[in-house]
C-alpha angles and dihedrals in degrees: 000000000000115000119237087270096053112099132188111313110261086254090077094041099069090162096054093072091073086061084044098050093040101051083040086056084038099047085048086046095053093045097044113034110008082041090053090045098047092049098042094250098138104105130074133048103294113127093246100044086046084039088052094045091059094048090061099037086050089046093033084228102177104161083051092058095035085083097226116182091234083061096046094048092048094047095043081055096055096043090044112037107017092040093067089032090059085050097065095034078065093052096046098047088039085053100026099233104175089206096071086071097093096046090053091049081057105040079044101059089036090053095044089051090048095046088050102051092040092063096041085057087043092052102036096025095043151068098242126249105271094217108043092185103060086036096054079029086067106026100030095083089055080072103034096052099039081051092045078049102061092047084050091053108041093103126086091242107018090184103048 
């Protein structure tokens, strides 16, 4: 029999595998390229360093690349504490544990406010990215799905 913090099996949460797909995409996205960034790891010939260089020449993401301390902290913070955190964001909403719901109202409104102030330093710090599409392309969705989240968990038991 499921515990009180058991909730309905992801077969009957269609909709759940969006948010499991997403925070598996953005646990990958925080080990492999905000890690690399935070820890200067960008130059060389190593695929992630070479993937994360791309990403800024395509976006003509400038302040990304400048290596401003803002943007080293903010991605250490997002390799080092919301990797882990996406991780068990996938295992509660696989498994449909109720108890991971105040954690994701936290990590939603930290991530809003980061993504937020990150965007204001990216657009009046700058310079802008050159190319706003595949920027937005690659960073809107760390607003758009922190934001889906928080819908997803105002109830008391969001898997029930």
């Amino acid at each position: 029999m499921a515990g009180s913090s058991d909730g309905l099996p992801l077969s009957q949460r269609k909709r759940d595998i969006f948010f499991v797909v997403s925070f598996s995409f953005f646990a990958f996205s925080s080990f492999f390229s905000d890690s690399w960034h935070a820890l200067g790891l960008l130059e060389g010939d190593a695929f992630w360093s070479r993937a994360n260089r791309w990403y800024a020449e395509v976006a003509q993401d400038y302040f990304f690349m400048a290596e401003h301390e803002f943007v080293r902290v903010n991605t250490g913070i997002s390799g080092l504490v919301y990797g882990p955190f996406y991780l068990l964001l996938v295992y509660a909403f696989i498994k449909g544990k109720n108890w991971i719901r105040p954690m994701a109202l936290v990590y939603v409104g930290a991530m809003l406010h980061g993504c937020t102030e990150f965007l204001i330093y990216e657009y009046w710090i700058g310079p802008p990215p050159g190319n706003p599409l595949v920027f937005w392309a690659f960073n809107g969705p760390y607003w758009i799905i922190p934001f889906l989240l928080g819908v997803r968990m105002w109830q008391p038991n969001p898997f029930s």
